[in-house]
C-alpha positions as protocol buffer text, in pm:
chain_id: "A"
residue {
  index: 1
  type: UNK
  ca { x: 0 y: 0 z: 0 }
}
residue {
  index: 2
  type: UNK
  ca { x: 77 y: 378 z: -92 }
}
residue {
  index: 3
  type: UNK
  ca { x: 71 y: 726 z: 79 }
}
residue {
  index: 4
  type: UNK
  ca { x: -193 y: 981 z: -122 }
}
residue {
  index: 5
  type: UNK
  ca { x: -77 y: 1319 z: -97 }
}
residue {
  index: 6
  type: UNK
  ca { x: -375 y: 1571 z: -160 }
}
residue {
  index: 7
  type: UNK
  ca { x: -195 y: 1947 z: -277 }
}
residue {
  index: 8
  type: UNK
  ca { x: -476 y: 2234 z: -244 }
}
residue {
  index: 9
  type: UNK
  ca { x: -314 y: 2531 z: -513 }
}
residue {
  index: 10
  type: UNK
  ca { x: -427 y: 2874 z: -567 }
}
residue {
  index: 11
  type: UNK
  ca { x: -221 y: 3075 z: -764 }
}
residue {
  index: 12
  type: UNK
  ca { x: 139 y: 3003 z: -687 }
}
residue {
  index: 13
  type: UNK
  ca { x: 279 y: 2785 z: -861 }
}
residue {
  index: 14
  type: UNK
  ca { x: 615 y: 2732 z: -769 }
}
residue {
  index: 15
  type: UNK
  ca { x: 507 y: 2649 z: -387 }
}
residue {
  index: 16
  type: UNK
  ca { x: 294 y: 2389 z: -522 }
}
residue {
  index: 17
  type: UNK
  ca { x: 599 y: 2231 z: -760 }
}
residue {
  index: 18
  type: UNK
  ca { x: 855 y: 2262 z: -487 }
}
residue {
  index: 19
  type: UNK
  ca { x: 562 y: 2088 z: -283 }
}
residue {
  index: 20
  type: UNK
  ca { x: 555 y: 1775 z: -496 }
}
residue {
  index: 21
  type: UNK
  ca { x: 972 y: 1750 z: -556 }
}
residue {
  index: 22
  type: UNK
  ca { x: 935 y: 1715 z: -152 }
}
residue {
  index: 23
  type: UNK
  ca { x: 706 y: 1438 z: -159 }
}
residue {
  index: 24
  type: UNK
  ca { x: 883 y: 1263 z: -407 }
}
residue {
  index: 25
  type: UNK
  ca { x: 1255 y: 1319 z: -255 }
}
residue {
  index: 26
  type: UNK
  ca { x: 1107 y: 1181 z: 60 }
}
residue {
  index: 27
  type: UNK
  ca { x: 819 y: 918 z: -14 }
}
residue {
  index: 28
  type: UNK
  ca { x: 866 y: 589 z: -198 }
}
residue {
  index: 29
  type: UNK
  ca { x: 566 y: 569 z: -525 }
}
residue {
  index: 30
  type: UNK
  ca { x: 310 y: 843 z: -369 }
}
residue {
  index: 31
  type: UNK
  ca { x: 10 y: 932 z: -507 }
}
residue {
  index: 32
  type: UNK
  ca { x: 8 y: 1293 z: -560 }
}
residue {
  index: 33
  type: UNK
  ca { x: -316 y: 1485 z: -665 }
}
residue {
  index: 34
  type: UNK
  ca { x: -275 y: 1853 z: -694 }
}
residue {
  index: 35
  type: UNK
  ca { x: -630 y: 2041 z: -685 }
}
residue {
  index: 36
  type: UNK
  ca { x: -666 y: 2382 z: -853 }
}
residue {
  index: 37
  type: UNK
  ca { x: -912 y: 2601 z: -658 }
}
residue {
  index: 38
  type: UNK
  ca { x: -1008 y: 2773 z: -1018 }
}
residue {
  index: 39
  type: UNK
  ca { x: -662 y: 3003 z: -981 }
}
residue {
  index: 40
  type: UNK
  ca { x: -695 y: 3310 z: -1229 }
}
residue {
  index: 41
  type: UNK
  ca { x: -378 y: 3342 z: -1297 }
}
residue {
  index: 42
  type: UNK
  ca { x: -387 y: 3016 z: -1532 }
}
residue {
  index: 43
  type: UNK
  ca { x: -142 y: 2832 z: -1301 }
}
residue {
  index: 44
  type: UNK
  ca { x: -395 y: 2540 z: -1290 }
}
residue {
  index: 45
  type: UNK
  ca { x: -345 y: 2512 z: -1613 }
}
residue {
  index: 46
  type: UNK
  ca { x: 36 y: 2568 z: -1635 }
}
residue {
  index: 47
  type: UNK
  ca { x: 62 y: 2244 z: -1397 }
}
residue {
  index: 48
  type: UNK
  ca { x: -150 y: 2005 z: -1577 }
}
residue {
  index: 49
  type: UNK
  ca { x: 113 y: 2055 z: -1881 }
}
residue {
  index: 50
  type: UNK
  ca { x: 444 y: 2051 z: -1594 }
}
residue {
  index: 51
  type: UNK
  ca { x: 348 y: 1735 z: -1471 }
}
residue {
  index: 52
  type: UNK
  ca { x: 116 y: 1581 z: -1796 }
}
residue {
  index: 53
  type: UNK
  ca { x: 421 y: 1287 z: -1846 }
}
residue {
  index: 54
  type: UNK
  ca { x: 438 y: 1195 z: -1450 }
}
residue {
  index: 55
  type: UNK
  ca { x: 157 y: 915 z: -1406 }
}
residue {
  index: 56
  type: UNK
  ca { x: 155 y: 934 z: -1039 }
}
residue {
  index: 57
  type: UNK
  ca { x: 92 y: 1306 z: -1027 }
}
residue {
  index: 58
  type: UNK
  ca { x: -256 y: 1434 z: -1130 }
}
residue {
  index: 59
  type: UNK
  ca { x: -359 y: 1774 z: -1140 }
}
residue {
  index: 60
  type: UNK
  ca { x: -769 y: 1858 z: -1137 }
}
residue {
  index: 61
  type: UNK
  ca { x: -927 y: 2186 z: -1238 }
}
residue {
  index: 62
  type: UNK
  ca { x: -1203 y: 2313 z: -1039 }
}
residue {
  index: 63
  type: UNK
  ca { x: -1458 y: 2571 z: -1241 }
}
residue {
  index: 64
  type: UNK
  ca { x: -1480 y: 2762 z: -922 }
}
residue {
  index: 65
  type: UNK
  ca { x: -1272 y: 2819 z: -617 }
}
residue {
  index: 66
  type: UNK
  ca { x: -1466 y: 2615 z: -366 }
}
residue {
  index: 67
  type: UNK
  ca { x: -1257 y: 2700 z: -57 }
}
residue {
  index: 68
  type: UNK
  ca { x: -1035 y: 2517 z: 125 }
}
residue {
  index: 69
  type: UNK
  ca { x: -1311 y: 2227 z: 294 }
}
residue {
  index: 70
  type: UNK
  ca { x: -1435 y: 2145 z: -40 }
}
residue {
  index: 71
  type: UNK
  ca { x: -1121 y: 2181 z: -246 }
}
residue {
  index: 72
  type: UNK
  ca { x: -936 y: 1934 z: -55 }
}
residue {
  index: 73
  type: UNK
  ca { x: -1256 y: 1696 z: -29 }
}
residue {
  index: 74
  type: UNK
  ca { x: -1207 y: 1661 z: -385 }
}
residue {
  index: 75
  type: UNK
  ca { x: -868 y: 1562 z: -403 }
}
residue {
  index: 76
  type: UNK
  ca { x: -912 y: 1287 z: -124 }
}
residue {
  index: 77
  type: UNK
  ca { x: -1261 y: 1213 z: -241 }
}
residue {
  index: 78
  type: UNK
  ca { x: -1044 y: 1110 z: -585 }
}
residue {
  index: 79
  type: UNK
  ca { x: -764 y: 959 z: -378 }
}
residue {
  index: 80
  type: UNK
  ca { x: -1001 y: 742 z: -173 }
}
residue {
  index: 81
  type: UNK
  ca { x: -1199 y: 639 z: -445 }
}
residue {
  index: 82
  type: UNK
  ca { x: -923 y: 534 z: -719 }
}
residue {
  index: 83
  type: UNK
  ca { x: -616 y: 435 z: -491 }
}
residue {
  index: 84
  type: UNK
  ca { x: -576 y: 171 z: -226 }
}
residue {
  index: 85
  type: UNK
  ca { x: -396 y: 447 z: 10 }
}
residue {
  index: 86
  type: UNK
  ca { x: -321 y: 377 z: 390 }
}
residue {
  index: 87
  type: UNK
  ca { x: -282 y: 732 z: 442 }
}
residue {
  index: 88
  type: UNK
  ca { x: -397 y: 1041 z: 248 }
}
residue {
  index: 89
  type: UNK
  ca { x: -223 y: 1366 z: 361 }
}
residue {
  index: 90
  type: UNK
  ca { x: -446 y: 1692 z: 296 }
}
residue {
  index: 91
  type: UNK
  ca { x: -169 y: 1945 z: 267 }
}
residue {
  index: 92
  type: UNK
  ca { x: -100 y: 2336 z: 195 }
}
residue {
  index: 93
  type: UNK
  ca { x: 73 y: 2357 z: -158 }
}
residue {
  index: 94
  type: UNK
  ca { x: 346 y: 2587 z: 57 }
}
residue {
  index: 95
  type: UNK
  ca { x: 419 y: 2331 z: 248 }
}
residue {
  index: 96
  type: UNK
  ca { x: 739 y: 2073 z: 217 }
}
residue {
  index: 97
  type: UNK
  ca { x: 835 y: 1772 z: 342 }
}
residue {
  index: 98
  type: UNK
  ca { x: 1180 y: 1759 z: 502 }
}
residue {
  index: 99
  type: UNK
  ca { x: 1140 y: 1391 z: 729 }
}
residue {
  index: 100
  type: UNK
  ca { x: 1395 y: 1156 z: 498 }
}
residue {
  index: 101
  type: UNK
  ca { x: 1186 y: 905 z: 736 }
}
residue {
  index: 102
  type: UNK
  ca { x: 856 y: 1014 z: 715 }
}
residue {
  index: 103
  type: UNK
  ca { x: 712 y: 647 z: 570 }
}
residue {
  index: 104
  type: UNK
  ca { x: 898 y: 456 z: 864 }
}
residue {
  index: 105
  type: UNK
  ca { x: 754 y: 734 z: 1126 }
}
residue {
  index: 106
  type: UNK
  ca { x: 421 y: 700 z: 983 }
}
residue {
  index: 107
  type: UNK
  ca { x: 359 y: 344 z: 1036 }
}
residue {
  index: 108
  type: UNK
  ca { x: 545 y: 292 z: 1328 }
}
residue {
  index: 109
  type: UNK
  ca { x: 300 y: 573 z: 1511 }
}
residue {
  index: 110
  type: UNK
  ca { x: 13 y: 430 z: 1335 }
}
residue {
  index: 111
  type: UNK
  ca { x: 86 y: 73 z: 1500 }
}
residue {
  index: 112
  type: UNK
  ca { x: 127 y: 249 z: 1851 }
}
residue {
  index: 113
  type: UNK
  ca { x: -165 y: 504 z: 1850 }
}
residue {
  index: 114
  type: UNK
  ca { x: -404 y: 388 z: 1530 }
}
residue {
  index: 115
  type: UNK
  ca { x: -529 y: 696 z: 1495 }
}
residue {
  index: 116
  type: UNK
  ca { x: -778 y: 862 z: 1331 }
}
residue {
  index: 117
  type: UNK
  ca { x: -613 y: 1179 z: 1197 }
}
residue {
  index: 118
  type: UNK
  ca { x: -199 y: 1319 z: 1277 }
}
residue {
  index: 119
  type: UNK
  ca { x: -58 y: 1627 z: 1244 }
}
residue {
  index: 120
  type: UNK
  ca { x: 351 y: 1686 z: 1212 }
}
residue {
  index: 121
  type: UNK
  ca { x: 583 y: 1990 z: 1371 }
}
residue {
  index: 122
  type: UNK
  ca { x: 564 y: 2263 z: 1115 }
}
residue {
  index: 123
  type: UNK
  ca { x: 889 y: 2477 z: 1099 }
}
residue {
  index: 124
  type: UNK
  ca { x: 815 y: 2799 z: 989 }
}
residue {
  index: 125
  type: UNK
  ca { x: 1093 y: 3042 z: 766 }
}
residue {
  index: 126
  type: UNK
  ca { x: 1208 y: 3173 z: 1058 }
}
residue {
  index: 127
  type: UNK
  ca { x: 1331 y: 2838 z: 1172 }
}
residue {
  index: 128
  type: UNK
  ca { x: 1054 y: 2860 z: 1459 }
}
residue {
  index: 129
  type: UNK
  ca { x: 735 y: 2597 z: 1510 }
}
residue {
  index: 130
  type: UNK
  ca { x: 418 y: 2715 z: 1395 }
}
residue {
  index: 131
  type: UNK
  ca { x: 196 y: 2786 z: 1710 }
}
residue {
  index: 132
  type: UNK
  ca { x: -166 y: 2627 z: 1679 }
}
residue {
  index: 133
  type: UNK
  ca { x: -419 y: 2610 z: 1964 }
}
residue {
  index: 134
  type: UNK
  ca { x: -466 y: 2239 z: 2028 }
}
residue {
  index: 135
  type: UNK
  ca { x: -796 y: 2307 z: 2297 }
}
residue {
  index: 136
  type: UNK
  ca { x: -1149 y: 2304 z: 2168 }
}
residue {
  index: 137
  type: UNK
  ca { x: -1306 y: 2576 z: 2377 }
}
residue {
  index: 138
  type: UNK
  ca { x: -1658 y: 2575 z: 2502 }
}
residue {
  index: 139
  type: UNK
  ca { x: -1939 y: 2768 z: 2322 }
}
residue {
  index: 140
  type: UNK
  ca { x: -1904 y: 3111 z: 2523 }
}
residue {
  index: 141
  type: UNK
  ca { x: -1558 y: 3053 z: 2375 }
}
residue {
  index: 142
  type: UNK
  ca { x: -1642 y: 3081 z: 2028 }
}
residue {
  index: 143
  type: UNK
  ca { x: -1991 y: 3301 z: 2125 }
}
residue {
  index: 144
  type: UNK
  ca { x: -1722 y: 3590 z: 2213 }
}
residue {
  index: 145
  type: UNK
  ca { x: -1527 y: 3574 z: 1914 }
}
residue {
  index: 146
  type: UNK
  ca { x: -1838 y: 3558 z: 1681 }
}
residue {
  index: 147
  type: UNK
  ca { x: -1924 y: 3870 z: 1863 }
}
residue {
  index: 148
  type: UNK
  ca { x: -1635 y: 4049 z: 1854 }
}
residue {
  index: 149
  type: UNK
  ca { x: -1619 y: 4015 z: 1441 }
}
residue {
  index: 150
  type: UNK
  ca { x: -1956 y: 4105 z: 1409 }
}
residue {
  index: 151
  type: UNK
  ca { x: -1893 y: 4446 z: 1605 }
}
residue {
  index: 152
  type: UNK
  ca { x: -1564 y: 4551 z: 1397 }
}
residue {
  index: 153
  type: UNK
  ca { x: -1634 y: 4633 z: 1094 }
}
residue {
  index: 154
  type: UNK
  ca { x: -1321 y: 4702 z: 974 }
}
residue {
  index: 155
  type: UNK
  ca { x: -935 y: 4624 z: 1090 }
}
residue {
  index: 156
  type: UNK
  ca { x: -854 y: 4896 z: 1296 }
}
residue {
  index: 157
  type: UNK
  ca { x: -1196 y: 4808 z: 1536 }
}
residue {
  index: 158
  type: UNK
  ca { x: -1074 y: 4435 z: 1548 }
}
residue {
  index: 159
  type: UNK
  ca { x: -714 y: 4485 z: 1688 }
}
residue {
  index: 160
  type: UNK
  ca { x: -846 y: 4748 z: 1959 }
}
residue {
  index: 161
  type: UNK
  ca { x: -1138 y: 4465 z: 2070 }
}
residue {
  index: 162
  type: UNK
  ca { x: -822 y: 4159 z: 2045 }
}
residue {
  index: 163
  type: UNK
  ca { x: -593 y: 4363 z: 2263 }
}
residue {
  index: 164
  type: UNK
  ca { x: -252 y: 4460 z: 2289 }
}
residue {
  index: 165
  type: UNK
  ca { x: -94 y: 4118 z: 2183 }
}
residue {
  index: 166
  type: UNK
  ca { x: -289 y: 4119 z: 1871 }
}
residue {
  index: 167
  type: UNK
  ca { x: -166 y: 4433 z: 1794 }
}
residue {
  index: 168
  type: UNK
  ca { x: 164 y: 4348 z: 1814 }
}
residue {
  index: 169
  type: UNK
  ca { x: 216 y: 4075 z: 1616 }
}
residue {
  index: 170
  type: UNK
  ca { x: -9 y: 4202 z: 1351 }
}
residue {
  index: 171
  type: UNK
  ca { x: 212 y: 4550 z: 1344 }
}
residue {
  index: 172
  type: UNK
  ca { x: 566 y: 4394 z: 1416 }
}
residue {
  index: 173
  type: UNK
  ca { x: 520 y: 4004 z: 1270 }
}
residue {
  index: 174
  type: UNK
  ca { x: 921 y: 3961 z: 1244 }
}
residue {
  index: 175
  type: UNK
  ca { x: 994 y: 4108 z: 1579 }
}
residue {
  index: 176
  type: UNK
  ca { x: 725 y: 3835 z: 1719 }
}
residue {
  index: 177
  type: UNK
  ca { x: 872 y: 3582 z: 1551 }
}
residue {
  index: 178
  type: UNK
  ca { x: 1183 y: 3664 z: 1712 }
}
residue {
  index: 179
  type: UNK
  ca { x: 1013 y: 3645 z: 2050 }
}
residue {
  index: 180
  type: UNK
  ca { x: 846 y: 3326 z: 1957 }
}
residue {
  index: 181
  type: UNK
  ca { x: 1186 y: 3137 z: 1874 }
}
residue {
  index: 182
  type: UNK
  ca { x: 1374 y: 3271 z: 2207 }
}
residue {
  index: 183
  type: UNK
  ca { x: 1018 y: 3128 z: 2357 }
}
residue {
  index: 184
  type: UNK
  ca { x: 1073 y: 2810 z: 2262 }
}
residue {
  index: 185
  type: UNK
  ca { x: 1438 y: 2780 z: 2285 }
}
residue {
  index: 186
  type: UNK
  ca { x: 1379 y: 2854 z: 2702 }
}
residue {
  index: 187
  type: UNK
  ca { x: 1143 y: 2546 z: 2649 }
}
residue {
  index: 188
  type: UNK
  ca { x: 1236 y: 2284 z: 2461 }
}
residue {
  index: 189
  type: UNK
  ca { x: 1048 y: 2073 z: 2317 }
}
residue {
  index: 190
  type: UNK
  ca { x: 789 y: 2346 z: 2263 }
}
residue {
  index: 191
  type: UNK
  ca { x: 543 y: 2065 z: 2187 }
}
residue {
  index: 192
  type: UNK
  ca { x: 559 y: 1727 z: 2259 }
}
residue {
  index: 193
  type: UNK
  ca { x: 377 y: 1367 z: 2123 }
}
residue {
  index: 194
  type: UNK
  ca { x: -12 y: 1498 z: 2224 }
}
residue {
  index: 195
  type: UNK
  ca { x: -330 y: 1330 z: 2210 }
}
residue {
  index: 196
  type: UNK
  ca { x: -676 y: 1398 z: 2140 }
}
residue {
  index: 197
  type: UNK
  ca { x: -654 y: 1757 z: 2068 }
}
residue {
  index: 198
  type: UNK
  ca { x: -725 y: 1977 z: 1772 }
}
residue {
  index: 199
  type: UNK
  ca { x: -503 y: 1999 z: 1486 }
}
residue {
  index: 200
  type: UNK
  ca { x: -305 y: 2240 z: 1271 }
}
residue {
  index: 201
  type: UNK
  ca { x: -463 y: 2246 z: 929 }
}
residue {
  index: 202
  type: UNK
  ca { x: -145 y: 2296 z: 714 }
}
residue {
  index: 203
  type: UNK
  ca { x: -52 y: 1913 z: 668 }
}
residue {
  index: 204
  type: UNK
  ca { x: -302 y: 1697 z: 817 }
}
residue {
  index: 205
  type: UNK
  ca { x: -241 y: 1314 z: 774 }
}
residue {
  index: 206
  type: UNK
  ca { x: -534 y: 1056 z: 748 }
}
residue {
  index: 207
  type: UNK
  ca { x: -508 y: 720 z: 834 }
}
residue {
  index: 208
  type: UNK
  ca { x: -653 y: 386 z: 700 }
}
residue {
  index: 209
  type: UNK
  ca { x: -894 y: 443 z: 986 }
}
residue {
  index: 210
  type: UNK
  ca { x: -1048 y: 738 z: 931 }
}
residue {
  index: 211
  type: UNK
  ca { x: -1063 y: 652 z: 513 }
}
residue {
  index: 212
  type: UNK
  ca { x: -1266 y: 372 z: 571 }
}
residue {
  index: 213
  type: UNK
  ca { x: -1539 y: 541 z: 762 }
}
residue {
  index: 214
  type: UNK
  ca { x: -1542 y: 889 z: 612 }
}
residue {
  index: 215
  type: UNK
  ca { x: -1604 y: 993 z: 262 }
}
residue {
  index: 216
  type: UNK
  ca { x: -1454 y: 1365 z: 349 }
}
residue {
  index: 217
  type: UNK
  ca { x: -1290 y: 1516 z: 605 }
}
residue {
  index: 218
  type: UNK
  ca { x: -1384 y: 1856 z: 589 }
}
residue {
  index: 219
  type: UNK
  ca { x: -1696 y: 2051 z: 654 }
}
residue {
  index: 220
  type: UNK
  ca { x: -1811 y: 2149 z: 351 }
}
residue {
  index: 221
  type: UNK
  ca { x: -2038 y: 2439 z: 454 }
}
residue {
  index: 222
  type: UNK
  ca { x: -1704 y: 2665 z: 528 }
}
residue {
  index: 223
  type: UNK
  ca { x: -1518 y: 2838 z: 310 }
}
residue {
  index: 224
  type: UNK
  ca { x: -1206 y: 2842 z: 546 }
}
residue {
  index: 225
  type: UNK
  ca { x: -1177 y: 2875 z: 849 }
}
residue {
  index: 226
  type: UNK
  ca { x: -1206 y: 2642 z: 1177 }
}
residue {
  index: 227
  type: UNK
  ca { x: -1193 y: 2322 z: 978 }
}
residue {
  index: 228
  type: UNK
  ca { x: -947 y: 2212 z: 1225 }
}
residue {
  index: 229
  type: UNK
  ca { x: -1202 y: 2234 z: 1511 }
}
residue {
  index: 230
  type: UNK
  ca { x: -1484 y: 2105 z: 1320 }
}
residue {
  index: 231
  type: UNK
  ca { x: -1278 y: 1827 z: 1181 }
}
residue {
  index: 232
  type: UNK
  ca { x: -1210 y: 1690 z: 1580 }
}
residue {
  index: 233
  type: UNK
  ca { x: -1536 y: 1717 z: 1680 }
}
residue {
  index: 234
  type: UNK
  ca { x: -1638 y: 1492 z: 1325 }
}
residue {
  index: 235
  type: UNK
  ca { x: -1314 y: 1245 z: 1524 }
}
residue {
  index: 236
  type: UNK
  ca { x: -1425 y: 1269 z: 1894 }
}
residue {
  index: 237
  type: UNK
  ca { x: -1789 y: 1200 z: 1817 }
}
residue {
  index: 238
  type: UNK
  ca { x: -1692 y: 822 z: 1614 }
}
residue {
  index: 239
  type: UNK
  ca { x: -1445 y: 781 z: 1929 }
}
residue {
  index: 240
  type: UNK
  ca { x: -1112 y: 776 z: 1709 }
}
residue {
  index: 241
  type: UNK
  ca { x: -810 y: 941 z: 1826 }
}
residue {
  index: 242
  type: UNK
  ca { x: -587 y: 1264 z: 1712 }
}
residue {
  index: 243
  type: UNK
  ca { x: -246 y: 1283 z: 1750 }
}
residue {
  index: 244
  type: UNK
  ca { x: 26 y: 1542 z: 1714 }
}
residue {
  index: 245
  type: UNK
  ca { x: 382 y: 1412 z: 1657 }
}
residue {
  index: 246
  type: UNK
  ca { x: 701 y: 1649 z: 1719 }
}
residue {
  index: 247
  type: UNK
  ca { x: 919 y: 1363 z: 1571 }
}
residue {
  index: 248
  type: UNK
  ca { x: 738 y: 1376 z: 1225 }
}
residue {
  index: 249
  type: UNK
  ca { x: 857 y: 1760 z: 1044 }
}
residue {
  index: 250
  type: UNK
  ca { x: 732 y: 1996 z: 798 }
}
residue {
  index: 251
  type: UNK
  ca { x: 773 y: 2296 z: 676 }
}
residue {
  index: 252
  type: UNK
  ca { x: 522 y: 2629 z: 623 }
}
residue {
  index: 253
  type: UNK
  ca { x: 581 y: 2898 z: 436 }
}
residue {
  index: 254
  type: UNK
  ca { x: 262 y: 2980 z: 578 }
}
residue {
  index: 255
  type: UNK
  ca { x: -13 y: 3228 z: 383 }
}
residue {
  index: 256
  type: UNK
  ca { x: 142 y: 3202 z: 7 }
}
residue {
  index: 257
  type: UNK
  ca { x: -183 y: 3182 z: -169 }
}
residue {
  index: 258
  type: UNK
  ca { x: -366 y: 3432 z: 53 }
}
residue {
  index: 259
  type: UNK
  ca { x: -119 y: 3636 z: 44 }
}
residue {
  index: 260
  type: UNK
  ca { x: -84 y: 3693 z: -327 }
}
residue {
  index: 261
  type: UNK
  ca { x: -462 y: 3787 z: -396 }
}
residue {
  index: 262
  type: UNK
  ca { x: -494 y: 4035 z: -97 }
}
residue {
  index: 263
  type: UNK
  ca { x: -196 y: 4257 z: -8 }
}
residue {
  index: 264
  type: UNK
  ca { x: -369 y: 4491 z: 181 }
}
residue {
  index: 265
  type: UNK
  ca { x: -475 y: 4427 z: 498 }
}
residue {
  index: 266
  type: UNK
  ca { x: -775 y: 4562 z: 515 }
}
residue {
  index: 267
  type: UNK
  ca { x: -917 y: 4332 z: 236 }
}
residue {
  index: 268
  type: UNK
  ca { x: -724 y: 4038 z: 371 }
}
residue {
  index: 269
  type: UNK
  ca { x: -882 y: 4133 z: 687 }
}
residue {
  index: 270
  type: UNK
  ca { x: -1297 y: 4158 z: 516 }
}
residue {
  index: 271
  type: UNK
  ca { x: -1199 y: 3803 z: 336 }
}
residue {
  index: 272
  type: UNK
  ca { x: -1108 y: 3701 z: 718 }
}
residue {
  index: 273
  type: UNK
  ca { x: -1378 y: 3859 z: 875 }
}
residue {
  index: 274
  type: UNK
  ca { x: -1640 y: 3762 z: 616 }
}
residue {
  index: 275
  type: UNK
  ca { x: -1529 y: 3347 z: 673 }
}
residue {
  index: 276
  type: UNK
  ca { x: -1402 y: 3317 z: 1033 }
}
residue {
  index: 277
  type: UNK
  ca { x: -1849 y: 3480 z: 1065 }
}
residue {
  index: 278
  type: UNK
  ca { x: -1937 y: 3184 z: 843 }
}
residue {
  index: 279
  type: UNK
  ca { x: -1751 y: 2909 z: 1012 }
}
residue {
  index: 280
  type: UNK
  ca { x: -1779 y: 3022 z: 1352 }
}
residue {
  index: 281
  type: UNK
  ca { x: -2153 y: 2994 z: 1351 }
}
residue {
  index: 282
  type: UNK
  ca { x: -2174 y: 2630 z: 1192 }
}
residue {
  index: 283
  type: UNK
  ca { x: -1875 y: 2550 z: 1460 }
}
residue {
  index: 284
  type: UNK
  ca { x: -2089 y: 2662 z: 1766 }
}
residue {
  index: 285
  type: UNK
  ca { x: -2413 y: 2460 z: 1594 }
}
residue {
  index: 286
  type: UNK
  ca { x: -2181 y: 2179 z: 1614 }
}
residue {
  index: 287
  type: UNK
  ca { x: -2105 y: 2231 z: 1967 }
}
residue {
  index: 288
  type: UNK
  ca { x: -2504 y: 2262 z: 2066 }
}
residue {
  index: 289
  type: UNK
  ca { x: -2582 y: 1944 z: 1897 }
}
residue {
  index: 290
  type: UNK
  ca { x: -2247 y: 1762 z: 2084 }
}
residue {
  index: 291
  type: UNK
  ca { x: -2408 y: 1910 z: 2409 }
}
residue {
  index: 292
  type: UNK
  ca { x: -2758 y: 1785 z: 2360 }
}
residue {
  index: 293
  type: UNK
  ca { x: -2695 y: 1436 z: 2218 }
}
């Protein structure tokens, strides 16, 4: 049996080809599917034709850009249905995979944990590890956050209702990443093997057990947004397991495709504001059907 790799692009295309020279350098005969969220610069388009002579890599072209729940149900919709695949990894096309290892690592967790879903360290271009929240709050949680989007219309109203941290590392990103490697050089290992907890979306690894019983992972009624949250609850409720592995390592450029349709903050802020709305009320309908069943 084979490892699926599922590559969500939009736009950039040499992410998502530097993505797939990973996979290869690192994975014996993957199955790599590359799904084009309808990119308008043509670079859909300009992959299909890079990789046309490579039979393991296949490239589909949406008509629309679906988001990132449905885009990458597609690609492991296609995986699961034409490839007998123990795992299918749902990754960010600016994403690479650096673990020489990664197959052995795999299956050796696998036989320990059997889990459901796993998510890998993520090294970021600073040389830091990406920082994800791995706690599913409870509805006030989410209630307050819904609440505090609705109220700020634009960016400037959302940083003075987030506070002075928010501030800061949206106005000074470098000097906070600064702060965030001495962080975790005081505290090493900044994250260790965890389980049951909500993953980082980036590079999101699906196991033989979770193919067999789910024909999708993600939500499809978000756009983007809190897929990661959504997806555990979709785990916790069947009983399966999560895990986070520091000994498994990727790296994030983190952003690439957002970042090349809005430059300005304030419209990368409405895109943000408009989705995080959107997902943030089907999340907290998710939580008052887990707390009446």
């Amino acid at each position: 049996m084979t490892i699926g790799f599922e590559i969500l692009h939009y736009q950039t295309s040499d992410d998502t080809i530097a993505c797939v020279e990973s996979i290869k350098s690192n994975v014996a005969a993957p199955v790599i599917v590359i799904v084009d969220n309808a990119s308008p610069n043509g670079s859909g388009r300009i992959l299909s034709e890079y990789f046309k002579n490579e039979s393991n890599v296949h490239v589909i072209l949406l008509n629309e850009n679906v988001g990132f729940a449905r885009g990458n149900n597609t690609g492991y919709k296609f995986i699961r249905d034409n490839y007998n695949c123990e795992f299918i990894c749902c990754i960010n096309n600016d994403t690479e995979l650096i673990c020489k290892d990664f197959e052995e690592k795999l299956r050796k967790l696998y036989s320990k944990d059997e889990f459901a879903v796993m998510a890998p360290k993520v090294l970021l271009k600073d040389g830091s590890i990406q920082s994800f929240n791995p706690i599913l709050h409870d509805i006030s949680y989410y209630e307050g956050e819904l609440e505090t989007l609705m109220q700020s219309e634009e960016y400037s109203q959302y940083l003075k209702k987030k506070g002075i941290l928010t501030l800061l590392i949206c106005c000074f990103p470098k000097f906070m990443g600064i702060v965030r490697k001495v962080k975790q050089k005081l505290k090493p290992p900044y994250r260790n093997l965890m389980r049951n907890v909500v993953l980082h979306g980036c590079f999101l690894v699906f196991s033989n057990t979770f193919i067999t019983l789910f024909e999708e992972p993600f939500d499809p009624r978000t756009f983007m947004f809190r897929e990661e949250e959504l997806l555990y609850i979709k785990v916790r409720r069947k009983g399966l397991l999560t895990v986070y592995s520091e000994n498994i390592c990727v790296k994030h450029k983190e952003d690439a495709a957002t970042d090349s349709v809005y430059k300005k903050r304030e419209d990368k802020y409405q895109f943000m504001r408009k989705n995080q709305i959107k997902s943030i009320k089907i999340l907290i309908e998710e939580l008052r059907i887990e707390r009446n069943e």
